[in-house]
C-alpha positions as CSV (number, residue, x, y, z in Angstrom):
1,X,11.7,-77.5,-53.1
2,X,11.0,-74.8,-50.6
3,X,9.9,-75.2,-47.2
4,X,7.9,-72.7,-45.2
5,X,8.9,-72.3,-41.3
6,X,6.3,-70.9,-39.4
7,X,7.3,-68.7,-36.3
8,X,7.7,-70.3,-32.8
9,X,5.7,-66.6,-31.9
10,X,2.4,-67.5,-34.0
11,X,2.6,-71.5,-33.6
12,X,-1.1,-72.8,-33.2
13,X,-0.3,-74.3,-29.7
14,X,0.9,-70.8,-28.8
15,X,-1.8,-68.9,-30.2
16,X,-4.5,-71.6,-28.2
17,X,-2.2,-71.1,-25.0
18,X,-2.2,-67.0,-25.6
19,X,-6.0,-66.8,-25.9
20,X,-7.1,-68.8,-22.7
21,X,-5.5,-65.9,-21.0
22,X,-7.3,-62.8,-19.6
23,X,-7.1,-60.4,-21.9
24,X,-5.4,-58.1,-19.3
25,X,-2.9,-60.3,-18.4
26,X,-2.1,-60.7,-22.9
27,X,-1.9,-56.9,-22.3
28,X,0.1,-56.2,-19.6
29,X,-2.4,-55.1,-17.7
30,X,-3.8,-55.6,-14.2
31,X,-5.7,-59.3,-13.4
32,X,-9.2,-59.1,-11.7
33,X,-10.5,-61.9,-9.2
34,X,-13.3,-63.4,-10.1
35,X,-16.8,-64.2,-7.7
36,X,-15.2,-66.3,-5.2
37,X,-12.1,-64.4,-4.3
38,X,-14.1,-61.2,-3.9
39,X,-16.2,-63.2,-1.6
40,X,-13.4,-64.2,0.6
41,X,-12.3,-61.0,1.0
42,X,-15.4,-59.7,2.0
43,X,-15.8,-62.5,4.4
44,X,-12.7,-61.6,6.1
45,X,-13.1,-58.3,5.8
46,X,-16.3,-58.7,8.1
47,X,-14.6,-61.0,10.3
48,X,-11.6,-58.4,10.7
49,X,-14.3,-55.5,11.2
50,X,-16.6,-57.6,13.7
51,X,-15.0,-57.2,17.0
52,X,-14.3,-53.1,16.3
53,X,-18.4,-53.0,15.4
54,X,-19.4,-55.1,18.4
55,X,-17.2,-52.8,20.6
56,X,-19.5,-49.9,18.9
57,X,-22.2,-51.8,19.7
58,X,-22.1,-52.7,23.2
59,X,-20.8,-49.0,24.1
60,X,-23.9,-48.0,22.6
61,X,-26.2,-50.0,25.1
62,X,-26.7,-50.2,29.1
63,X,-25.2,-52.7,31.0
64,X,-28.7,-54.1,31.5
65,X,-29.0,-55.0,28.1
66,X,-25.7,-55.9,27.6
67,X,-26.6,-58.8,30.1
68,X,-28.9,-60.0,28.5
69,X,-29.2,-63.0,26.4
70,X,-29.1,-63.2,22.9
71,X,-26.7,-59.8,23.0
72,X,-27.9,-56.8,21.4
73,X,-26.6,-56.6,17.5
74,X,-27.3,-53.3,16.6
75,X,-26.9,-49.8,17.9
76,X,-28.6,-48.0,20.4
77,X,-29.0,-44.9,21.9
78,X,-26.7,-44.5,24.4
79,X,-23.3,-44.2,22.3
80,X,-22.5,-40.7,22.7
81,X,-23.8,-40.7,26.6
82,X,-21.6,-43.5,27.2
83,X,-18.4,-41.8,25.4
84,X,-19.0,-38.8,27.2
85,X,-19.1,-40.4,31.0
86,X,-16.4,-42.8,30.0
87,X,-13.9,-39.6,28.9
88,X,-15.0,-37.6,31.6
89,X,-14.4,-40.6,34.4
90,X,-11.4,-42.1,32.9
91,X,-9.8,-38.4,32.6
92,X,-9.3,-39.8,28.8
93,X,-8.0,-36.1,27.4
94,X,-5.3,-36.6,29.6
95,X,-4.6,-40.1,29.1
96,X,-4.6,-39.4,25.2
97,X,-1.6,-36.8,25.6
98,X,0.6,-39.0,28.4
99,X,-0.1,-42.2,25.8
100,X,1.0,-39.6,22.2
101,X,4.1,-38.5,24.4
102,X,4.8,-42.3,25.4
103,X,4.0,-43.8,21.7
104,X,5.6,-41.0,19.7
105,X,9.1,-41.1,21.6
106,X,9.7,-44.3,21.9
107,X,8.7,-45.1,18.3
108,X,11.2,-42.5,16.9
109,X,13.4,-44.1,19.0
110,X,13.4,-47.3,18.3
111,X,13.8,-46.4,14.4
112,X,16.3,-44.1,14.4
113,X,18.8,-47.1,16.9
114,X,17.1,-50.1,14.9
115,X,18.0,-48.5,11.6
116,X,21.6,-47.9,12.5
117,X,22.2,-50.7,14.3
118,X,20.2,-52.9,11.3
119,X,22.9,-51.1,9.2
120,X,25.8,-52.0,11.4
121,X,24.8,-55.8,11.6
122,X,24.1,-56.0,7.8
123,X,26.6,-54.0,6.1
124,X,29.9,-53.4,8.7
125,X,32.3,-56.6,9.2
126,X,33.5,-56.6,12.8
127,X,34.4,-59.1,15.3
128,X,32.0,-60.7,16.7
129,X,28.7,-59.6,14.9
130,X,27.3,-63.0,14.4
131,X,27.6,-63.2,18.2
132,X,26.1,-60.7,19.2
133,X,23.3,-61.0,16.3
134,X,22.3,-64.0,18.3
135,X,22.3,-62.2,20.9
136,X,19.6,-60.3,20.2
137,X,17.7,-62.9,18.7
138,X,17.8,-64.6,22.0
139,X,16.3,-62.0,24.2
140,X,13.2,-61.9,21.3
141,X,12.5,-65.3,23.0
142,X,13.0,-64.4,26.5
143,X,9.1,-63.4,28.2
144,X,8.6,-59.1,29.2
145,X,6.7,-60.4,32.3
146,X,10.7,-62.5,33.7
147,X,11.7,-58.4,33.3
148,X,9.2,-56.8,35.7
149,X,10.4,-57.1,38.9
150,X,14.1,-56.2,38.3
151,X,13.2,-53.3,36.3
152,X,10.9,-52.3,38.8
153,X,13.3,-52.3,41.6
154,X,15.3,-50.1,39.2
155,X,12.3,-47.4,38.5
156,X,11.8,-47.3,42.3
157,X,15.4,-46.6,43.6
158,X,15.1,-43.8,40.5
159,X,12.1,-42.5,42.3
160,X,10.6,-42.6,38.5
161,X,7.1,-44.4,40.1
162,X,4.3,-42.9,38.5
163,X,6.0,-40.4,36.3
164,X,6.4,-40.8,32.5
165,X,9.7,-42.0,32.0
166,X,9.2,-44.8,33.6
167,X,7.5,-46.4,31.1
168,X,9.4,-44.2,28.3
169,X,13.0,-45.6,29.3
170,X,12.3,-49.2,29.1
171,X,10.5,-49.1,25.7
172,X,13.8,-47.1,23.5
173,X,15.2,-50.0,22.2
174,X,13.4,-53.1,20.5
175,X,15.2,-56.4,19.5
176,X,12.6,-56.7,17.2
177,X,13.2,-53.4,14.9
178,X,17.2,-54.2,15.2
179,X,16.1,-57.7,13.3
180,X,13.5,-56.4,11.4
181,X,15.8,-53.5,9.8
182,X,19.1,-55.1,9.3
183,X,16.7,-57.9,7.4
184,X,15.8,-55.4,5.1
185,X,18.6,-53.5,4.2
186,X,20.6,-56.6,3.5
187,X,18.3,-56.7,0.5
188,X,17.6,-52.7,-0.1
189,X,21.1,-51.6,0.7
190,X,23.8,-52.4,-2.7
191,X,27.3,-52.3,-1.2
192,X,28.1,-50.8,-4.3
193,X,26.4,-47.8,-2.8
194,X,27.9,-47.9,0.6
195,X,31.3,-48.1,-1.1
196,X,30.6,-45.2,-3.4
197,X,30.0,-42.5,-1.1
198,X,32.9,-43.6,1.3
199,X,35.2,-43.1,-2.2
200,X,34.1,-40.0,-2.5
201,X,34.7,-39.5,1.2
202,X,31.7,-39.5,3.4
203,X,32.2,-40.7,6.9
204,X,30.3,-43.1,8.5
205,X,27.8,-41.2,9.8
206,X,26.8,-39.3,6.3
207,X,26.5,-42.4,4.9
208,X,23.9,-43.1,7.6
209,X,22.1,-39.9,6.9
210,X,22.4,-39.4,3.1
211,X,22.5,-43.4,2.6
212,X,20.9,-45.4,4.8
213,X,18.1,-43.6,5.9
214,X,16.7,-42.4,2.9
215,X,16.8,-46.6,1.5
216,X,15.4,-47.5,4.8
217,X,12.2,-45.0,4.7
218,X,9.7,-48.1,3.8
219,X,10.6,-50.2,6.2
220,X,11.5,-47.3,8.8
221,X,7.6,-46.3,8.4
222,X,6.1,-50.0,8.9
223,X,8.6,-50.2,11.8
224,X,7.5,-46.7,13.6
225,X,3.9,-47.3,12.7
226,X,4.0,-51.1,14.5
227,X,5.8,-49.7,17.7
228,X,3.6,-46.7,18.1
229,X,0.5,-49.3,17.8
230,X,2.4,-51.4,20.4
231,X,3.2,-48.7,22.7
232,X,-0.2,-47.4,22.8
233,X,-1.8,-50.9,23.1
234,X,1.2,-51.7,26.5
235,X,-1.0,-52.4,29.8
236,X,0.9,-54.6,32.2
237,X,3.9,-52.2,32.9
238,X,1.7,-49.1,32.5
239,X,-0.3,-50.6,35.1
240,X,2.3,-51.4,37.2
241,X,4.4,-48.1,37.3
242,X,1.2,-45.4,36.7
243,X,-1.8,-44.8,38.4
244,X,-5.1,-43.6,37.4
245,X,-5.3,-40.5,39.1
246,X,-1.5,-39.7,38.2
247,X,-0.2,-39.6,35.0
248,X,-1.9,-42.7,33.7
249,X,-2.1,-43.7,29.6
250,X,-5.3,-44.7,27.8
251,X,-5.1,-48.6,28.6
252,X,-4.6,-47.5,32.3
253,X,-7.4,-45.2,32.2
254,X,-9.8,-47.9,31.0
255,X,-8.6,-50.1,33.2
256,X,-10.1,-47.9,35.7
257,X,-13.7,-47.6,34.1
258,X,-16.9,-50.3,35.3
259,X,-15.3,-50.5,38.7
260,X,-18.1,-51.3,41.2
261,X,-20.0,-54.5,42.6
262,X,-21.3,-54.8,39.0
263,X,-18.9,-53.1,36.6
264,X,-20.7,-51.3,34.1
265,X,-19.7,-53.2,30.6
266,X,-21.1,-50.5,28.6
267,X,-18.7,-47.8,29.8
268,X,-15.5,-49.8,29.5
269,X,-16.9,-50.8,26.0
270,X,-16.6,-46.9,25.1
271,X,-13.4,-46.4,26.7
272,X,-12.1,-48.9,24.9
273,X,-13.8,-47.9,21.6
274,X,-12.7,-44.2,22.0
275,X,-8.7,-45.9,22.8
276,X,-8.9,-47.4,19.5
277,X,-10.1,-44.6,17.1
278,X,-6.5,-42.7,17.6
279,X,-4.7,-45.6,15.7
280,X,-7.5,-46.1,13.3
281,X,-7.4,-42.2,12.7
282,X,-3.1,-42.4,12.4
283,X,-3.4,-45.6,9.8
284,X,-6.3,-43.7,7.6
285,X,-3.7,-40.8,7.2
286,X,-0.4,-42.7,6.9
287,X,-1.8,-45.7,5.7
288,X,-2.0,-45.5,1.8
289,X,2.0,-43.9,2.6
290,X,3.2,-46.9,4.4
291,X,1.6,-49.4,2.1
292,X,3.0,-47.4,-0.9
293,X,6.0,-47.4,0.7
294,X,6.2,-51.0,1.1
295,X,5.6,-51.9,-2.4
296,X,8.6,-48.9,-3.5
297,X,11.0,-51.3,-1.2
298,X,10.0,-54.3,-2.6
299,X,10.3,-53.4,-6.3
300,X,13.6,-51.8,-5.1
301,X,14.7,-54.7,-3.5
């Protein structure tokens, strides 16, 4: 007597279970949302785009109008008027060059010390690194604004009031990137790699350049694109160290726009939306990189 065996590959249960999946997902290939998750997205996309649009909005009416009640919700005439009086008040072209020269050095910066010391913390054995890990945890969760008046007392005996560096120094270094990198390359980084090139006899610092850098680009790029948007967005210490008519950066320079008995809305409405469309402009160029980026670490990792 002979008996037949079927396959646990073409079982009936298996074939039912195969065919209630998409026929992309049988193939390998990539699964589609269906109605409702296509209309969340597009529900927060317009929530995400709302307060940019209104910004576009308001800076396109008069401050009359703006006053009014219900608000205006759609364009009007006065957009490029208003973006021309609030560059030309604000002294925005200069503004836009102090706040690059801020933003761009201090976000190099802080990647270039974050990833080495991310690499030190996760990958070098020393005494007391768990220490001083916690360390810099800790001063994540100590306020900027307890900082102010000590490190203001410091700019002013360096006579650095209302010059550049003042607000460059302070900003090098970021607890934040230090975690943020030495997070990452605990995953990214093999020691089997790190060990390799010191057999064949690199020294520390090539295996920072020909190692560790080129693992950390992802993450590097997130990191330098999130402290460049921080830098530029910084008020309170810009505030407190520039001036207006000095060498003051964009959020300094809008600060100044509207002043009067009745500030004018609509102007400080463009200032602000002509403040924003640098980083909008920097994210449509590098943005598809960084994201790419991201997903190379993470398959990586």
């Amino acid at each position: 007597m002979t008996t037949t065996v079927t396959p646990p590959e073409t079982t009936p249960a298996r074939q039912t279970k195969r065919s209630r999946l998409p026929k992309s997902a049988r193939a390998g290939g990539t699964l589609h949302g269906g109605p409702i998750a296509y209309a969340i997205l597009i529900l927060f996309t317009i929530v995400s785009l709302f307060p940019l649009v209104w910004t576009a909005i308001a800076a396109s009416r008069d401050n009359q109008r703006l006053a009014q009640t219900p608000p205006p919700f759609w364009f009007g005439s006065n957009l490029f008027k208003n973006l021309e009086i609030a560059w030309t008040d604000a002294n925005l072209g200069e503004a836009f060059l102090n706040t690059t020269i801020v933003a761009g050095i201090s976000a190099l910066t802080i990647v270039v010390l974050s990833t080495i010391a991310g690499f030190a913390f996760a990958k070098l054995r020393f005494k007391g690194r768990n220490a001083l890990m916690l360390i810099v945890i800790g001063t994540m969760m100590v306020p900027p604004q307890l900082s102010v008046i000590p490190l203001y007392m410091m700019v002013a005996k360096l006579d650095w009031t209302d010059q550049l560096q003042a607000v460059i120094f302070p900003s090098l270094v970021s607890a934040f990137g230090v975690f943020f990198m030495r997070q990452y390359l605990l995953q990214a980084l093999p020691d089997e790699i790190i060990e390799a090139a010191r057999v064949d006899g690199a020294s520390s610092w090539r295996v920072v350049w020909h190692v560790v850098f080129p693992a950390a680009r992802p993450a590097m790029a997130v990191l330098g694109m999130l402290m460049f948007v921080q830098t530029w967005n910084d008020f309170l210490w810009p505030f407190l160290v520039l001036t207006q008519t000095g060498n003051p950066t964009v959020q300094v320079a809008v600060a100044g726009l509207g002043r009067g008995y009745t500030p004018d809305q609509s102007l400080i409405m463009a200032g602000a939306l002509l403040g924003t469309l640098p980083l909008l402009l920097v994210f449509a160029i590098f943005g598809k990189q960084i994201v790419g980026g991201i997903m190379q670490g993470a398959v990586k990792g």
